[in-house]
N, C-alpha and C positions, 0 to 999 in steps of 0.2 A: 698092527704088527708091532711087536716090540724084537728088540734086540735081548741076547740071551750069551753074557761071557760067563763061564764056568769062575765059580766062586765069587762072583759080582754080583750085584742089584741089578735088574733086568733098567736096560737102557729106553729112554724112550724113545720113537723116532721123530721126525721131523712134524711127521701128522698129527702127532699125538699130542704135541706142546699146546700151553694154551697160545690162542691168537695174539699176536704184538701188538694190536688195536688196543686189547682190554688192559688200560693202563694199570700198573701194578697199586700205583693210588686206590686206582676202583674199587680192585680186586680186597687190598687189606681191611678198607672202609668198612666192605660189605662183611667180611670174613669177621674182623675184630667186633659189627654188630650179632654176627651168630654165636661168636665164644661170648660174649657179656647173655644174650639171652638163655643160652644154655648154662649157662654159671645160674642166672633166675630161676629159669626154671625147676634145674635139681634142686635147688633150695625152696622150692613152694611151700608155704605153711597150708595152703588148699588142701586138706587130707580128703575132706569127700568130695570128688569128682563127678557124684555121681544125678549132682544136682541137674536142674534144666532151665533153673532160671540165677539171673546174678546181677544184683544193683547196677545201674547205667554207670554210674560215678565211678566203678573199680575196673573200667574197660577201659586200657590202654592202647593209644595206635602208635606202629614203627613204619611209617609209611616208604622206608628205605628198605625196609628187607621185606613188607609184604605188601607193598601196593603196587603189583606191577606196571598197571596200569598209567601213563603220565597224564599231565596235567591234570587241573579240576575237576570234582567230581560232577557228574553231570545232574542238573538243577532240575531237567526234565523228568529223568527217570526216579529224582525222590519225589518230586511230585504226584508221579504214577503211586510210587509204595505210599505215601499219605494216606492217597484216596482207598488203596487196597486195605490197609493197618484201620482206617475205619469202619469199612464193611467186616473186615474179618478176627480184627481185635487182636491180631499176630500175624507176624511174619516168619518164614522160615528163620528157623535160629539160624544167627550168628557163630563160625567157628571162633575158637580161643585158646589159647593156649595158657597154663599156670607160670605168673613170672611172681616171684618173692612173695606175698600177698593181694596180689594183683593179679588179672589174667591180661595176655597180650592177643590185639585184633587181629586174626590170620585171615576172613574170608568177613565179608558186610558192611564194607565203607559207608555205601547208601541205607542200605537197612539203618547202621547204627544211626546217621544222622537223623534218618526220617526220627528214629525215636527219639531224638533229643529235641527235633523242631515239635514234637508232638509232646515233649515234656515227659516222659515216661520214664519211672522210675524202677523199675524193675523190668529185665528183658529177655528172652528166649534165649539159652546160648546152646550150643556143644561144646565139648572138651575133645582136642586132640590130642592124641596119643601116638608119642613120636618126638625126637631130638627138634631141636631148634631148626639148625639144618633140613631134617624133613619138611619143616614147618614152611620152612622158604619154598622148596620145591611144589609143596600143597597149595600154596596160595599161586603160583604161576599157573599150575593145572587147572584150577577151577576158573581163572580168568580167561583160559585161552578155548575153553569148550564153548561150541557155536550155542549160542541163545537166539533165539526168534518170541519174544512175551507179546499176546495179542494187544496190538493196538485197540483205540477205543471203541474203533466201529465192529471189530472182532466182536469184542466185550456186550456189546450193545445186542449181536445179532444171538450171540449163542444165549444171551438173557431171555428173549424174544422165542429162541426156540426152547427152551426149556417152559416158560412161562405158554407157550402152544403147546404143550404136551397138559398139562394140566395136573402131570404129576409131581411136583415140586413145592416143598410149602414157600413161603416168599422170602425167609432167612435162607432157606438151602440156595435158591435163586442168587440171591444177593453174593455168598460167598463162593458159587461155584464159578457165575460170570462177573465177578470183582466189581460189580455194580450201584449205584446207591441203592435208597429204601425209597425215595423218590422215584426213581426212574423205575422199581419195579413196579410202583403203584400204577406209573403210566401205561405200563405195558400190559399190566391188567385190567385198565381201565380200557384201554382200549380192544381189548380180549372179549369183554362184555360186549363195548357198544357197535364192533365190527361184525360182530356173531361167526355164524360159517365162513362169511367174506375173509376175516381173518386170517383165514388157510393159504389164500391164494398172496400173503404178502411174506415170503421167505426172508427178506430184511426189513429188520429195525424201520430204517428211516423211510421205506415205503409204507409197511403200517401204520407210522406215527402221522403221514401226508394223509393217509385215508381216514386215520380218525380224526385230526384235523379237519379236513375238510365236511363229515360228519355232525361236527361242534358249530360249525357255521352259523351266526345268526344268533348266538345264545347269550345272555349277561356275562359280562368277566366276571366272577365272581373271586372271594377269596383264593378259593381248589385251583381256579384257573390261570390266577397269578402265581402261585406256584409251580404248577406245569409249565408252563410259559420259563421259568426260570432254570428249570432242570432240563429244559430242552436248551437255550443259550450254550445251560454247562456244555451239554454233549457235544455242541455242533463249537464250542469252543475247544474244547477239549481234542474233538477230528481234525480243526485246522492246525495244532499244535502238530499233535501226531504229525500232519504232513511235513510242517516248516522244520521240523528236528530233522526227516530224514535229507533234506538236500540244504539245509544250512548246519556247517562247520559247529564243534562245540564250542572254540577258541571265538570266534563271532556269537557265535549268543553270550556270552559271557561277556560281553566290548560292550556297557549301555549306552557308547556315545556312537557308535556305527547302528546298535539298533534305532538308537530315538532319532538319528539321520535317513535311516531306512525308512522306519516308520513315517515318518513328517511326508518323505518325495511317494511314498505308497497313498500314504490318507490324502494328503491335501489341505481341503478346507475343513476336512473331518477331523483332524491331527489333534486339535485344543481337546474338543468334546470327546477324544477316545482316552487322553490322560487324564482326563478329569475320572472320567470311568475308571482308567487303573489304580488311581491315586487312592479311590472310593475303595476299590478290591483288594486295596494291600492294607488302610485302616483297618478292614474285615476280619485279617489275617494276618495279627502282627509279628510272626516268624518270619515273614518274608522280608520285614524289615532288617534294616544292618544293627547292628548290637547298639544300647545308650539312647536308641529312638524311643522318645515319649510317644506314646499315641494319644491322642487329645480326648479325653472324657466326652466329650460331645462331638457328635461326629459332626456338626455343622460348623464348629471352628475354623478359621481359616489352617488352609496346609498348601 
């Protein structure tokens, strides 16, 4: 309801004001970042928009006008798009907006990262179309829409059932259920040596027990040290899954509450599991913190 004096500016009313919470500091902060963006913007030297891709290096982030989001981004879930950006060689673009000769990050915090830990130098974008201001309301929207993305044992089962239809070549497989090229070997290895039986195992980790149990008795051979390791990943991969949904993000993030976690869970096992992790981060030197050498030999001390 507004108020209405004859020859006046319509009055606001009480409702209408903003809240006395939202300090007027905030309020300029955020306001003075959307006039500077929209001042960029209209000056974009970007004349064709109508590209679909744009060098990593000319992506700007303003994490005050478009990360609604607080805190850290979360470690688990580029992890997931890692593993996806492998199998599928793209991720859904990235929104952007044109600021001066630059464009600015409206939607893909995680996306972008993942590409930068993946080194990628060219990356999928869109271009939004729409004032600065828009831009801010666009990024609130898309973060506040419910997401449900399948976990791994999801991932694993719909592999499984595609790979049981027999209609899928093993690239489709891979990027329909965001899976490796390992894991779909195993599922059609085990496709072969379960025959019919096959049928009767509607999940993953039950068919993988049954072929399993099939192999019994055979030489480990090369094949078999491989399978052996892409099964670790998966059944690694599910305990993650699980500990992200009932541990806090701000505790995964604390490594001296996890490696105190860890020590009172493991035990005696505590030495020999960081030796393992220690092995897994040489493996994968992104995960390391920036200025870390990784030692040419992996047997050097660390």
């Amino acid at each position: 309801m507004t108020l209405q004096t004859e020859g006046l500016e319509p009055v606001p009313t009480l409702s209408e004001t903003p809240p006395v919470a939202a300090t007027d500091r905030a309020r300029s902060r955020l306001a003075a970042r959307i006039d500077m963006l929209e001042r960029l913007r209209t000056r974009s030297t970007l004349v064709d928009r109508s590209s679909q891709e744009m060098p990593l290096e000319l992506v700007d982030r303003d994490p005050e006008a478009f990360q609604p989001r607080t805190g850290e981004l979360d470690e688990r879930h580029i992890s997931d798009l890692r593993s996806a950006l492998k199998v599928s060689g793209d991720l859904e673009p990235i929104l952007v907006m044109p600021c001066g000769n630059r464009v600015m990050l409206i939607d893909g915090h995680h996306r972008l990262d993942t590409y930068r830990l993946e080194e990628r130098c060219v990356i999928p974008v869109v271009f939004f179309e729409g004032t600065a201001r828009e831009a801010v309301l666009e990024a609130g929207k898309r973060n506040s829409r419910p997401k449900l993305a399948m976990n791994n044992r999801d991932r694993q089962n719909h592999g499984w059932r595609l790979v049981l239809s027999a209609a899928f070549t093993k690239s489709e497989v891979q990027q329909a259920a965001g899976i490796s090229k390992g894991q779909v070997d195993n599922m059609r290895s085990a496709l072969r040596l379960l025959g019919e039986e096959a049928e009767c195992y509607a999940e993953w980790w039950r068919a993988r027990e049954a072929w399993q149990a099939k192999r019994d008795g055979k030489e480990l051979e090369e094949k078999e040290i491989q399978d052996r390791m892409t099964i670790i990943e998966e059944r690694g991969k599910e305990i993650a899954d699980r500990w992200c949904k009932i541990t806090p993000s701000h505790i995964r993030q604390n490594p001296e509450i996890l490696a105190f976690a860890l020590k009172e869970l493991l035990g005696r096992h505590a030495y020999e599991t960081s030796q393992e992790l220690a092995h897994l981060c040489m493996q994968d030197p992104s995960v390391m913190p920036e200025g870390w050498d990784v030692p040419d030999d992996e047997n050097d001390d660390y």
